[in-house]
Phi, psi and omega in degrees: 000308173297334150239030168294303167294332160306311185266000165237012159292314199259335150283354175264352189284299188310326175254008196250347211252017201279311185289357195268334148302351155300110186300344148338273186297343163107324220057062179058014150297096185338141158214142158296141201203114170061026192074000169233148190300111165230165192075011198294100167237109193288280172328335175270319197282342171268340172282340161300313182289342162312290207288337184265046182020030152266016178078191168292098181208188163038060194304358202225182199306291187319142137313118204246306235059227192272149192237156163229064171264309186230197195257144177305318157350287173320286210311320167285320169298332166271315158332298176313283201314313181298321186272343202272309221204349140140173155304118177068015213248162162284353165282339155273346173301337183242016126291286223278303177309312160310323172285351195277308157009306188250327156310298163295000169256351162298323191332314179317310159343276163301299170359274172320292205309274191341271185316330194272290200315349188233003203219304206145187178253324179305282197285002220254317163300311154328306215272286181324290168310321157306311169328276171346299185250016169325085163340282184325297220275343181274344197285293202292291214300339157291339189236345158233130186267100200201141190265039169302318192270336186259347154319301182319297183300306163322330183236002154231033140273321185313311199309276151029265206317290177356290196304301157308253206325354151329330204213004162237159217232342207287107173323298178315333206269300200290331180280305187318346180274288188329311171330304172278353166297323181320285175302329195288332187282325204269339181287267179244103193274351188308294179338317177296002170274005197234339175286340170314308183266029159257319181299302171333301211295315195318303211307326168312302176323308221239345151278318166316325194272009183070001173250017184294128209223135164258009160316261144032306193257328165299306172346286194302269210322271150026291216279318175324288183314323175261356149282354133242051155266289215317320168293306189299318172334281207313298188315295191320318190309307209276323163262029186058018202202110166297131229234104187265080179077017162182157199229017158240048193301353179260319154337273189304336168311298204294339149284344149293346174193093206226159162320288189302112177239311172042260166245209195264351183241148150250107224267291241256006155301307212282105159332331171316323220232348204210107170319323181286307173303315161288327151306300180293341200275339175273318191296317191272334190143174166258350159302296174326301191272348135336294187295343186270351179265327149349273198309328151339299185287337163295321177306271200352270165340329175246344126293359162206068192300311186285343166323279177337303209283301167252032161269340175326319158277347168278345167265039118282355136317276159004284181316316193290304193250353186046025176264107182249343188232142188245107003254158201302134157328122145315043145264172171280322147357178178278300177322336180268159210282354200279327197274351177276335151327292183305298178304330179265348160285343177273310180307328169289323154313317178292325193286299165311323196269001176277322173295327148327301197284012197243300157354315169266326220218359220302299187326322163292341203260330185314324167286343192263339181269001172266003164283354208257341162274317193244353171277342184264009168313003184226324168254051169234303223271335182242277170189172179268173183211178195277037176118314194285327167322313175275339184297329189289342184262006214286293186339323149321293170321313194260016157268340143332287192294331169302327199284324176319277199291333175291340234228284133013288187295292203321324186305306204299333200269017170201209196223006169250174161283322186298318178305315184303300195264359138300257204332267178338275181309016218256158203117301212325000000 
């Protein structure tokens, strides 16, 4: 599966990466075109200031100094690529693609565990191959040098470990988990909204089951607390305030729910995308203006609540269907129907096969359904992006639709339920 998905990644890489090598484009180097900021990639622009020793700093065209707009982990693993193969160069550009490439094709790997330990060897097959040949995942990883694919992978080994520790006690295990929340958080901070309700569901396991121990479960914490309090140090420091690992939760409201609704982000919020916006974002400092976009976002919210309440619901629409405008445009786009399409047929698929596993399976399913409740909960609340936002849970989504369509075919090939859910479980 993995290197099936690998080799047909990397053939969408050959025809997808020509514009990203256009010297025309810079190799995605910001530019100005018409008074706006294009190309904007914040994570290259900081990994250039590692490798030119200005350190994590200047995430925009300009010298900002130092930012906590994003987490490091990424930022640095492409700094490594940039020192490796150059700035900016196309050679680090088909380095960064590749690995995001062969990362989204490990994917397969936890994926399969996760479907055998809660399903079965049957959807656990399914599952892979769906990864493997997943459209979106050969798509977005061709297309963002971001840390969306390697957030992904990082946060579905999280299920994956969870799921093991149900039933271990083991110091190591529970610190190697605090570790990996660490990194996955430094990564993608988003992920820590779903750790309450993993810790929860174990802590449940391991008391039902009488083994609970709380050594263990401190360990993990401990070890967690102490691999990013240095990044909160540092943020906190830099904005005089504390800052829990990345500072621009008002920034981001404000493309979602900006004068402009259009489409669901509005880019020309952003010092990335808006000259003006970047000028200023220098003149005041990037704390100051961070805390004035903050204040902003609150005015939004409290003048105009009920506003507020339904673009909220038009991005959990979104999320699902990729549908923001009614009815979607004939375009290609994130907005447009062939993707509104896609996206709502795969979500009707997950809805099925989740009532199949919650039919079958409910004990198993539980852990799998809280990233797909609680990780898009922040971007319902701030605004959506074209998939990538949503790709760290897609790896769930799609062992539903493996559970959907097994559970779908077997029905046709005998006339009961019980036959559906033999086949589909079997091993189990």
């Amino acid at each position: 599966m993995i290197a099936v998905a690998l080799l047909v990644r990397l053939i969408v890489m050959h025809f997808a990466s020509s514009s990203l090598l256009d010297p025309a484009r810079d190799h995605f180097i910001p530019g100005w075109e018409n008074g706006h900021y294009t190309f904007a990639r914040e994570y290259e622009r900081i990994a250039k200031s590692i490798v030119t020793g200005e350190g994590f700093s200047s995430p925009y065209a300009y010298p900002t100094g130092p930012t906590a707009l994003m987490g490091p982990v990424y930022a640095y693993l492409l700094a490594g690529i940039f020192k490796l193969f150059g700035i900016f160069s196309s050679a680090s550009t088909v380095a960064a693609l590749t690995l995001n490439n062969l990362i989204s094709a490990f994917i397969c790997l936890p994926v399969f565990l996760i479907a055998r330990q809660s399903f079965g060897p049957k959807i656990a097959v399914w599952s892979g191959w769906a990864w493997a040949l997943y459209p979106h995942a050969m798509a977005g990883s061709n297309a963002w040098i971001w840390d969306t694919v390697l957030g992904t992978l990082l946060f579905t080994f999280l299920v994956l470990y969870t799921l093991k520790l149900q039933r271990s006690n083991n110091y190591l295990a529970w610190l190697g988990y605090g570790l990996l929340w660490a990194i996955a958080a430094l990564t993608n901070a988003n992920v820590l909204s779903t750790l309450p309700f993993f810790g929860l569901w174990l802590l449940l396991r391991h008391w039902r089951s009488r083994t609970l121990r709380l050594g263990p479960i401190m360990a993990a914490s401990l070890m967690f607390l102490i691999a990013v309090a240095p990044w909160l140090w540092r943020c906190s420091q830099l904005y005089g305030r504390f800052v829990a690992l990345r500072g621009n939760l008002g920034l981001e409201v404000m493309v979602g729910n900006s004068s402009d609704t259009s489409r669901p982000s509005n880019w020309d919020e952003t010092p990335g995308s808006n000259l003006a916006e970047l000028q200023k974002f220098e003149r005041l400092g990037e704390p100051a203006y961070m805390a004035e976009r903050q204040q902003e976002a609150l005015r939004v919210i409290e003048t105009r609540p009920l506003w507020y309440v339904g673009q909220t619901l038009r991005r959990i629409l979104y999320t699902w269907t990729n549908i923001w405008v009614f009815p979607p445009r004939w375009t290609l786009d994130e907005v447009g129907l062939p993707n509104a399409l896609a996206y709502s047929i795969i979500s009707v698929l997950a809805v099925i096969g989740l009532g199949w596993a919650i039919r079958n399976h409910r004990k198993e399913t539980i852990p799998l359904v809280i990233p797909l409740i609680f990780f898009p909960i922040v971007y319902y609340l701030t605004h959506q992006d074209d998939g990538r936002f949503r790709h760290p849970i897609d790896p769930v989504v799609i062992i539903f639709v493996a559970c959907g369509l097994c559970s779908f075919f077997s029905k046709r090939g005998g006339s009961s339920e019980r036959r559906a859910t033999q086949e589909c479980s079997v091993g189990k």
